[in-house]
C-alpha positions in Angstrom: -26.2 -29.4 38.4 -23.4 -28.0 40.8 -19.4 -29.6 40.3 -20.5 -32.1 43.0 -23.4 -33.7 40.9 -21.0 -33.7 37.7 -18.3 -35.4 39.6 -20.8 -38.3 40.9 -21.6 -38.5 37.2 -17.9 -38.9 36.7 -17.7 -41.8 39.7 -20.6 -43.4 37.8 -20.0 -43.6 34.7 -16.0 -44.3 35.2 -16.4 -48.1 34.4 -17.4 -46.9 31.2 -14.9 -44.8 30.1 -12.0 -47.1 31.5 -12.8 -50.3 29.8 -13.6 -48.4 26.1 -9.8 -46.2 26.8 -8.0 -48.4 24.3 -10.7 -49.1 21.9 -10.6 -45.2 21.4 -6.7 -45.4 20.6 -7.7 -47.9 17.9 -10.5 -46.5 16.4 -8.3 -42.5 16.5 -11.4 -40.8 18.0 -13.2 -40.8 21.3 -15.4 -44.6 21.2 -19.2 -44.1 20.9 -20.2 -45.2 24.4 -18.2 -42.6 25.7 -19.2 -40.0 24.1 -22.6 -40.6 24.1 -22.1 -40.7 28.2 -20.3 -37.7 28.2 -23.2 -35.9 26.3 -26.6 -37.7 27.7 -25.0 -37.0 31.3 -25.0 -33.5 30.7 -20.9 -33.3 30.9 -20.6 -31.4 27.8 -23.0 -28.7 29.2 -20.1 -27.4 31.9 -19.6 -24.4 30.3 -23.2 -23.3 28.6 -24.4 -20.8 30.4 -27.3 -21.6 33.1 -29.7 -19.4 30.1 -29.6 -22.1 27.7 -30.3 -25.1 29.8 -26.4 -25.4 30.9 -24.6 -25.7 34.4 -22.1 -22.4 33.9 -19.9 -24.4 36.3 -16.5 -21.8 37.4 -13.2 -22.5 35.7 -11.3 -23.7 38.8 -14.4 -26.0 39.9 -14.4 -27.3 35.9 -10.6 -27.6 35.7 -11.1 -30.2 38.8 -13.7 -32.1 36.5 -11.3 -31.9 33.6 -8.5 -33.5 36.1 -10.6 -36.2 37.2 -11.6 -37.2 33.7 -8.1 -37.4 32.8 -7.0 -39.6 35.4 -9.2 -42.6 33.5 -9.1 -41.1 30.0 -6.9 -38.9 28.0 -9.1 -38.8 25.0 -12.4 -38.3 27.4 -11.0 -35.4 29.4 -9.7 -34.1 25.8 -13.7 -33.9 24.6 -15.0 -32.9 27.4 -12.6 -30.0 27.8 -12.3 -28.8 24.5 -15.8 -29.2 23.7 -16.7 -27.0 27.1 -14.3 -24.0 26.1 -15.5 -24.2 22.1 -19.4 -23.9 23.7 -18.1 -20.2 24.7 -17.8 -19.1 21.1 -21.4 -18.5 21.0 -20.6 -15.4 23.0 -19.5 -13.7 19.6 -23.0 -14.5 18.1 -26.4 -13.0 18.3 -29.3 -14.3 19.6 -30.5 -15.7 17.3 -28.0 -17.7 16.2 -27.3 -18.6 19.6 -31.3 -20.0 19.9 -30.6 -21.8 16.5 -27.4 -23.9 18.2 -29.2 -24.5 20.9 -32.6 -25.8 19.3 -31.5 -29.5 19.0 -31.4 -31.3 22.5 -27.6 -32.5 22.9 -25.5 -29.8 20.9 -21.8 -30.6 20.6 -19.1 -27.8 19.3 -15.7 -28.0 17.9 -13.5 -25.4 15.9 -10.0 -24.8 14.4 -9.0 -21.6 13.1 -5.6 -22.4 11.6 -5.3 -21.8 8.7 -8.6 -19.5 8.3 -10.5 -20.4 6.0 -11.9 -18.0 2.4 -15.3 -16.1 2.9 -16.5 -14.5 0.3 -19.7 -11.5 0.5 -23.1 -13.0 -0.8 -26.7 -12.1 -1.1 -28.0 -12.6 2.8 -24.2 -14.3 4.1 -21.1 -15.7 3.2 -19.5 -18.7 1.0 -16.8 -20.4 2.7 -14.1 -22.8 1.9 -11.2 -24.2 3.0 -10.0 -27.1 5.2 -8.4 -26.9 8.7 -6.4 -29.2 10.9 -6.6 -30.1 14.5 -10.4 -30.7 14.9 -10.9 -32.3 18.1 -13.9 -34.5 18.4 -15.2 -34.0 14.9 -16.7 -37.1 14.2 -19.3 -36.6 17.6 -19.7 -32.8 16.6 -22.9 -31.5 15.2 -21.7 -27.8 15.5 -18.4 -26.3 13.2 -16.8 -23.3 14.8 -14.5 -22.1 12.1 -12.4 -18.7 11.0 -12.3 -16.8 7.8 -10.6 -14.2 6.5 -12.7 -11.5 4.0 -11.4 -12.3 0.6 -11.5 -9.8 -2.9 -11.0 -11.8 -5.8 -7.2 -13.5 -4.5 -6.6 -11.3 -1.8 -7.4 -11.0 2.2 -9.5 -7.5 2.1 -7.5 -5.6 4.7 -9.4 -3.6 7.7 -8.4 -0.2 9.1 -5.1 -1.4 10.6 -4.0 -3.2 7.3 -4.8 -6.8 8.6 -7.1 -8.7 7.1 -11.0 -8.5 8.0 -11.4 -11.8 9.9 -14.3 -13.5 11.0 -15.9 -16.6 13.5 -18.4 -18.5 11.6 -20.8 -21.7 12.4 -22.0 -24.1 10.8 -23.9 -27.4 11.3 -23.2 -30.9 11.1 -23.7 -32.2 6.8 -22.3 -28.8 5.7 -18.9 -29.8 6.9 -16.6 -33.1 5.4 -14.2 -35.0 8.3 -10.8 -35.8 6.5 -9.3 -38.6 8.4 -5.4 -38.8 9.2 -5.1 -38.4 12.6 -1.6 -40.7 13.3 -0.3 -39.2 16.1 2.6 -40.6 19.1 -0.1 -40.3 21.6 -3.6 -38.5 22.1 -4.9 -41.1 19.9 -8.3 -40.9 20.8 -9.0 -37.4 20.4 -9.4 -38.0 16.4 -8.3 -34.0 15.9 -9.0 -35.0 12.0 -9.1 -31.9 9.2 -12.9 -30.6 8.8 -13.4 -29.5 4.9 -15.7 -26.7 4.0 -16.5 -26.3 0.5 -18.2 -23.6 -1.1 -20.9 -23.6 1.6 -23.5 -20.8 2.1 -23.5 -19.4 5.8 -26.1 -16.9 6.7 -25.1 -13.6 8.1 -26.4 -14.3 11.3 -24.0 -17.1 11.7 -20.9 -15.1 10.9 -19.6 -12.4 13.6 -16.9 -10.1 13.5 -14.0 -12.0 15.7 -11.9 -10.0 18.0 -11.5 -9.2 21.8 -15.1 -9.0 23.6 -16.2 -6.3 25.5 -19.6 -7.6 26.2 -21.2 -10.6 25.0 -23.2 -9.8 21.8 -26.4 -11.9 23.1 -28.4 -12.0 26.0 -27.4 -15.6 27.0 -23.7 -15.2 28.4 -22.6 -13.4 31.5 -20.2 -10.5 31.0 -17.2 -12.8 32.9 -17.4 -15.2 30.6 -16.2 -13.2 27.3 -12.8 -14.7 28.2 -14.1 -17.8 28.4 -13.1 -19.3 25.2 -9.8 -18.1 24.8 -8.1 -17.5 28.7 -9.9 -20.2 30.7 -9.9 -22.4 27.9 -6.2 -22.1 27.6 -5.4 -22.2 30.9 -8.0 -25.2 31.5 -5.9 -27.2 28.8 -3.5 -27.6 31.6 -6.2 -29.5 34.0 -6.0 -32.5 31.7 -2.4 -32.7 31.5 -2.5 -33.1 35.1 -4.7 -35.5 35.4 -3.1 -37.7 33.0 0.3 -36.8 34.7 -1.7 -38.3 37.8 -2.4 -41.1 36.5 0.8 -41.7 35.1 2.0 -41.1 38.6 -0.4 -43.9 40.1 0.8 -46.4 37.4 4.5 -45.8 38.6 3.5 -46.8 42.4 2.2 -49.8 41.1 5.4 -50.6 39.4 7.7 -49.5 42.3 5.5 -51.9 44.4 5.2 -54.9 42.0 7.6 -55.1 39.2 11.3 -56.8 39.7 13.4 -55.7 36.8 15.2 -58.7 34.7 18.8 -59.7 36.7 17.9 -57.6 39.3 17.5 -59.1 43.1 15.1 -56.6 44.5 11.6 -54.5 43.3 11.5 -51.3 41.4 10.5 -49.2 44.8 13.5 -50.4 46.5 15.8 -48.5 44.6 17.3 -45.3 45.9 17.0 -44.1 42.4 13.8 -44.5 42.0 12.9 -42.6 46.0 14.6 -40.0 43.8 12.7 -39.8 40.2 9.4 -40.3 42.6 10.2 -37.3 45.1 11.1 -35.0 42.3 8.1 -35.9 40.1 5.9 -35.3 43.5 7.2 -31.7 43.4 6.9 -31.0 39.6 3.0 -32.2 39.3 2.3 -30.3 42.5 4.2 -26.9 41.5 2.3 -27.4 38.2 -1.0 -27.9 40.3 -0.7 -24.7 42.7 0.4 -22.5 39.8 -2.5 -23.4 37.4 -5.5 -23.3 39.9 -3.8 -20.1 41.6 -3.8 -18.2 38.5 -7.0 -19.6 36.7 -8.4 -18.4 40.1 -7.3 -15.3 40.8 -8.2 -14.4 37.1 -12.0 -15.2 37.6 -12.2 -13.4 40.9 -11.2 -10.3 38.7 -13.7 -10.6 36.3 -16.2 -11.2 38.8 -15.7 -8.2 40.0 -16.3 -6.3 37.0 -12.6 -5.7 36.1 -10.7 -6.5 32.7 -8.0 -9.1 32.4 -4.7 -7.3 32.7 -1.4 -8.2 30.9 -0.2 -9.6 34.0 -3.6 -12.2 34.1 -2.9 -13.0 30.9 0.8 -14.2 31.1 -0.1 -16.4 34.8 -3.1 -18.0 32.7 -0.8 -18.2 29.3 2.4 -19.4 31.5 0.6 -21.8 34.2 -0.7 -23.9 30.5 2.7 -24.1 29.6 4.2 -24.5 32.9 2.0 -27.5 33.5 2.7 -29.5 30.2 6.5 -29.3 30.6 6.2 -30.2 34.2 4.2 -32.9 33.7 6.4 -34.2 30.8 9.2 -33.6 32.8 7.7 -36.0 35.9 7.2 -38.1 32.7 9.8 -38.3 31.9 11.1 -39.1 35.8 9.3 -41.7 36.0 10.1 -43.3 32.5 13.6 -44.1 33.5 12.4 -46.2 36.3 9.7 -48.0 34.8 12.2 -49.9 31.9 10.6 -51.9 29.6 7.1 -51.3 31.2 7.1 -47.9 29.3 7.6 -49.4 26.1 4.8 -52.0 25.9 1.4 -50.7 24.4 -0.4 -52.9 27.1 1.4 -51.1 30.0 -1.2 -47.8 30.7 2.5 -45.9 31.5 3.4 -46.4 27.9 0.0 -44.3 26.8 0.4 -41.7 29.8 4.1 -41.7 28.0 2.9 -40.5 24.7 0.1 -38.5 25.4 2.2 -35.8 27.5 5.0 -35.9 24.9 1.7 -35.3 22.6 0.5 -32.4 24.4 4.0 -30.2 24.9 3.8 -29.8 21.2 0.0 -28.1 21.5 0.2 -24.5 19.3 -1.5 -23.0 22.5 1.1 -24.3 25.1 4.2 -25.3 23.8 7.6 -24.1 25.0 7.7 -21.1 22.9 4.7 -19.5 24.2 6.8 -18.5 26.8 7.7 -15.5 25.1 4.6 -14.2 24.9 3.9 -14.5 28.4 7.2 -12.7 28.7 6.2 -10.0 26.1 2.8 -9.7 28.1 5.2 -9.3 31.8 6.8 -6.3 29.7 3.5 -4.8 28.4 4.2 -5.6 24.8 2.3 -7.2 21.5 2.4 -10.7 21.9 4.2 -12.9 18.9 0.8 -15.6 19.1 -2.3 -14.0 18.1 -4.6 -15.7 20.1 -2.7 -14.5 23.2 -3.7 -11.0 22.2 -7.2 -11.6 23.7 
């Protein structure tokens, strides 16, 4: 399937996702029907290379699928995202493991590395334990993607630089618990619950050394897509901000053109002050847009080419994420002042729009303070964020 075939899927299948939105905001996690769409279609697939029965669709083509998902569905385009970028982590693997997460028909991946978790050196693997936070789409997983740090006795066993030895591990579906608390202001229906491992046995072909790539380690990925899972996943984050921003945006015309605020004589649209918010949210979404497709772009021509991301790819990627949560929480934010007690109502879709970007800004991978590393990466400098040190 080409990004034309996945967006009729998308056209389809819409009613679907739309009327089950709010049902995923009650039930904290992505509703079955959904999901179940998202993976039969073959949405899930986006990123698994053409090799293992996937589409290996290109980041800026995928970051318009992500978009369009997020215009009906926060939660959806969250899944479909996230689960697309996690797929890449098989690139750290070896064949055979690769073959082994791939055997079942309809494989789904999710990770968290924070805080890694304890692995511990046994005959033919590993044991590991611990519990992390932030799982996105754990309860429709069948595949963990988790990290641990080398541990001797109490202590991390440090590697040649005097950090500890960490590594990416997998494992399946019944070898991890789901610890449910995911009460959140807004990205409800992601359910990003903890995942518990305890004590489990991982063989050693399902535990790789993690670290920048130079080459895939199996004969399934494409050398371009060893940045798959931590640049254009980062940077394709921002795709689904937008498209919620969009749809936020949509929800305000409506207002403008049919709400009459309480001891007011005219509609919403009539005011000059909200020509204003809507003109300036216009420019923020589309600034937001340009920067994040331009540099997500000109980032994959280079490693087309054969060349490594530089510094300067990194930051655009890194600051375009960022860029694009703000923005949109800024047009947000715009709009909100206009839309008066609309916004506040659970029933109004602004009010979830509302919460979800507010939601987002505060993502580890894109909040405010990543700026600094995109400004450590401008100067040629160790970044503060280690995953921005890919």
């Amino acid at each position: 399937m080409d990004i034309d075939d996945l967006l009729a899927v998308v056209s389809e299948i819409e009613p679907v996702i739309r009327d089950n939105a709010s049902q995923g905001e009650l039930e904290r996690r992505v509703p079955k029907a959904t999901a179940e769409l998202l993976v039969k279609r073959g949405l899930l697939k986006t990123w698994v290379p053409e090799a293992l029965g996937g589409w290996e669709i290109e980041p800026v083509a995928a970051c318009r699928l992500f978009e369009r998902v997020a215009r009906i569905d926060s939660a959806a385009a969250w899944m479909l995202q996230m689960c697309s970028a996690v797929s890449t982590l098989a690139a750290w693997f070896g064949d055979e493991a690769v073959a082994e997460m791939h055997a079942g028909p309809d494989p789904v991946f999710v990770d968290s590395f924070a805080p890694p978790m304890r692995l511990r050196p046994v005959d033919g693997g590993w044991h590991v334990t611990g519990q992390v936070t932030f799982v996105s789409n754990c309860h429709h997983a069948n595949w963990f993607f988790g990290l641990g740090m080398e541990f001797e006795g109490d202590e991390p066993r440090p590697g040649p630089d005097g950090e500890p030895v960490s590594h990416v591990f997998a494992v399946p579906r019944g070898e991890f618990e789901i610890v449910e608390h995911w009460e959140t202001l807004g990205m409800r229906g992601t359910g990003s619950h903890d995942v518990r491992v305890d004590g489990v046995f991982v063989p050693e072909r399902r535990v790789a050394p993690f670290g920048p790539l130079e080459a895939p380690r199996n004969a399934s990925y494409p050398p371009g897509w060893v940045h798959g899972p931590i640049w254009f996943g980062i940077c394709s984050m921002g795709a689904v901000g937008l498209g919620i921003a969009q749809a936020a945006y949509d929800a305000f015309l409506g207002i403008c053109a049919t709400k009459t605020a309480n001891y007011m004589p005219s509609k919403v649209g009539e005011s000059a002050l909200s020509h204003y918010r809507l003109g300036e949210a216009h420019a923020h979404l589309g600034a937001a847009r340009a920067y994040l497709y331009q540099a997500l772009g000109d980032s994959w021509a280079r490693v087309q080419s054969g060349e490594a991301l530089r510094n300067l790819d990194r930051a655009r990627m890194g600051g375009a994420a960022t860029f694009v949560f703000q923005s949109a929480a800024h047009a947000m934010e715009l709009m909100a002042e206009a839309a008066g007690t609309s916004l506040i109502r659970d029933e109004s879709p602004i009010s979830r729009h509302f919460r979800d970007l507010r939601t987002l800004t505060q993502h580890v991978f894109t909040a405010k303070n990543r700026y600094q590393d995109v400004g450590l990466l401008l100067l040629e400098r160790d970044t503060v964020f280690g995953m921005y040190s890919f």
